[in-house]
N, C-alpha and C positions, 0 to 999 in steps of 0.2 A: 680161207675166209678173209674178204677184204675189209676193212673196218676204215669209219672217217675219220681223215685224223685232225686233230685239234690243237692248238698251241698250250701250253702248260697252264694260260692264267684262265684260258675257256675250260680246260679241263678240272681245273680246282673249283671254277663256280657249279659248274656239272655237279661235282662233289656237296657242294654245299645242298644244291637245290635236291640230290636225290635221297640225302643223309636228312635233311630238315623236319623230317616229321618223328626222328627221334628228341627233337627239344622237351616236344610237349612230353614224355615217358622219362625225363629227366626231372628231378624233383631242381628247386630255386637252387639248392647246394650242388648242382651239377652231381648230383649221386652222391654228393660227397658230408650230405647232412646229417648220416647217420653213424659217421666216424668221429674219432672225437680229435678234429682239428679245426677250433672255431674259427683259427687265425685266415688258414685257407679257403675256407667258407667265404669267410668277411670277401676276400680280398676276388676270388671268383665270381661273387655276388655283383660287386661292383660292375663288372667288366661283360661286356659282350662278346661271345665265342670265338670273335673274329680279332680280337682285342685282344686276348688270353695272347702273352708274352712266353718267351723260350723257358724261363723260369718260371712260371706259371702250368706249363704243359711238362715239365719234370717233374712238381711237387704233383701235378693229378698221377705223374704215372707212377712215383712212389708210391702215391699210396694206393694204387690200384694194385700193386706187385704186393703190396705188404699186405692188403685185406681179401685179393682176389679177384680176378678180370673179369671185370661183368660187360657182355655181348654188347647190348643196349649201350652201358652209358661209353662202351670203347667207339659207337658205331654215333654217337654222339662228337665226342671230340674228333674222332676221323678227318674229318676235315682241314681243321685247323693243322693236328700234327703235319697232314703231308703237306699245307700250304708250307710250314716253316721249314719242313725238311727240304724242299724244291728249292731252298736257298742254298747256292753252293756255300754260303759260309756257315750254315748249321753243325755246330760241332757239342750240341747237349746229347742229354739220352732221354728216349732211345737213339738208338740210330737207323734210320730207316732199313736197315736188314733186319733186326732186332724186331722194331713195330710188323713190320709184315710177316716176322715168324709167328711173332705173337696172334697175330689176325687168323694164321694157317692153323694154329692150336684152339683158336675160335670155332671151329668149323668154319671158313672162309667159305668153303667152294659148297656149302648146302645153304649158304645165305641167297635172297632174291638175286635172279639175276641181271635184275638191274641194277643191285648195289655194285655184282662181281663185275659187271660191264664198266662200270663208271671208274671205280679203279682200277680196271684194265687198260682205261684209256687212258685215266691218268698217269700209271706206271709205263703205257707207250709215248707220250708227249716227254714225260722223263726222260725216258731214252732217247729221243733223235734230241732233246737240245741237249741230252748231256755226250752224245758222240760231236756233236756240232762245238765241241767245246766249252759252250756256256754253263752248260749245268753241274750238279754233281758231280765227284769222283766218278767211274761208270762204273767200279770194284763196287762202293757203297748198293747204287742201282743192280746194277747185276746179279748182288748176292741177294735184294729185295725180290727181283723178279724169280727166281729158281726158289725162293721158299716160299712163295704164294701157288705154283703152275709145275707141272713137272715135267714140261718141252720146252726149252727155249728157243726152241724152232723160231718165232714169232720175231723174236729177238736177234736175233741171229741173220732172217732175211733182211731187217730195218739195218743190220751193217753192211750187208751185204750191197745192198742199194744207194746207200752213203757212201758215195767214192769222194767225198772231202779228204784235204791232209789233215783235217783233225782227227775223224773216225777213222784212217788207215793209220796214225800216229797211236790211238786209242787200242785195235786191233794190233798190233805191232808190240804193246803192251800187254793185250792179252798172252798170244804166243810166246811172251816171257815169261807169265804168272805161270801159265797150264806145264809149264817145263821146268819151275823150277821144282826144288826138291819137298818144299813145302807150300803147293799152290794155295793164294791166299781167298781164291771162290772155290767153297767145297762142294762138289757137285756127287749128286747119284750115280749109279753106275750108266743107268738109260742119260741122264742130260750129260754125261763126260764124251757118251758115244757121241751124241749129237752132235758137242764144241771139235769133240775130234775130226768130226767128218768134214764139219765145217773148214777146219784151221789144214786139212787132207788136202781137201780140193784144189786142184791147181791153178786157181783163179784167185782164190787167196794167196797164194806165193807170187802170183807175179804181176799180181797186185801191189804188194809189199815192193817188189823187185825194183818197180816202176817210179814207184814214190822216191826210195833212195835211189835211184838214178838223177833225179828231180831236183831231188833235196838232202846228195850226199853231205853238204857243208852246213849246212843247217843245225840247228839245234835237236832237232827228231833223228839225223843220220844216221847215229849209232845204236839207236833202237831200232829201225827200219833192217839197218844192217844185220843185226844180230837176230830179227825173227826172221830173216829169209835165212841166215846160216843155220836156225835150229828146222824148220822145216825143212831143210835140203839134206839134215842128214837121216 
């Protein structure tokens, strides 16, 4: 299936516009008026959704964790979390693996599918600027998308198609996580076949092959180097 693709900041307003009629299902305390934290109340009250800071969207998720993930008010702040998360320098909690496991324990995948669309799209805009280099770790994203989906086929062809040095630097990375001895994306048994089949294909090696040819002296050369030595044996 071919899907349009959108740049990250079209993708986050998507988000906004498709999540917006949970406001009104939000009481003024952002869900939060029935806890007894007036200080975070006040201080949410204040502020417009879009406003809500990094330390703002940790105190909601505390206390969401300590009293109980409610549907509604997560599908509520949705937005915001993954705008701040799309910033490679977000280093609060959750972290976006975290939030979209949390989504997957939601029932994600029986939510409308115009919610599951629009985070589809947004977790794929993630993905090409984060092989493009600009975004996120792609470990972060990568571990986000396998715990929402359970093919990363999708993902998988978007590297596939990205013949940049940054995505084949990023790839080249991968084939060192999937080999080491404690790969750090833990994948099912179905999505490990899939990375494997992927990382198998010999289009991936000489891919790889080609890049460090390119860019033996470079700062990537000895990552390049070392996944065409672990696929060749």
């Amino acid at each position: 299936m071919k899907h349009e693709q959108v740049d990250v900041r079209s993708a986050i307003e998507d988000l906004y516009s498709t999540f917006r009629d949970y406001r009104a299902q939000v009481h003024i305390g952002y869900g939060l008026d029935d806890r007894d934290d007036h200080v975070l109340q006040t201080r949410l009250r204040a502020k417009k959704l879009r406003e809500l800071s990094g330390d703002d969207l940790e105190a909601v998720w505390s206390s969401e964790a300590l009293c109980g993930f409610d549907t509604k008010r997560i599908r509520h702040f949705l937005p915001r979390f993954f705008e701040v998360m799309a910033q490679p320098t977000w280093s609060g909690w959750p972290t976006l693996e975290h939030f979209a496991g949390q989504l997957r324990d939601l029932d994600f995948r029986e939510w409308p599918h115009v919610e599951q669309a629009t985070v589809d799209a947004y977790l794929r805009a993630l993905w090409r600027e984060t092989l493009s280099g600009t975004g996120p770790d792609w470990r972060s994203v990568f571990k986000a998308v396998v715990s929402l989906r359970e093919d990363p086929e999708p993902y998988l062809a978007l590297w596939r198609q990205d013949e940049s040095l940054a995505a084949t630097v990023r790839l080249a990375e991968l084939v060192g996580d999937r080999y080491a001895p404690e790969p750090s994306v833990s994948l099912d048994a179905d999505q490990d076949r899939a990375v494997t089949r992927f990382l198998r294909d010999p289009t991936t090696r000489e891919r790889l092959e080609r890049a460090f040819f390119e860019h033996a002296d470079d700062s990537s050369g000895h990552d390049l180097s070392l996944a065409v030595e672990l696929l060749s044996c």
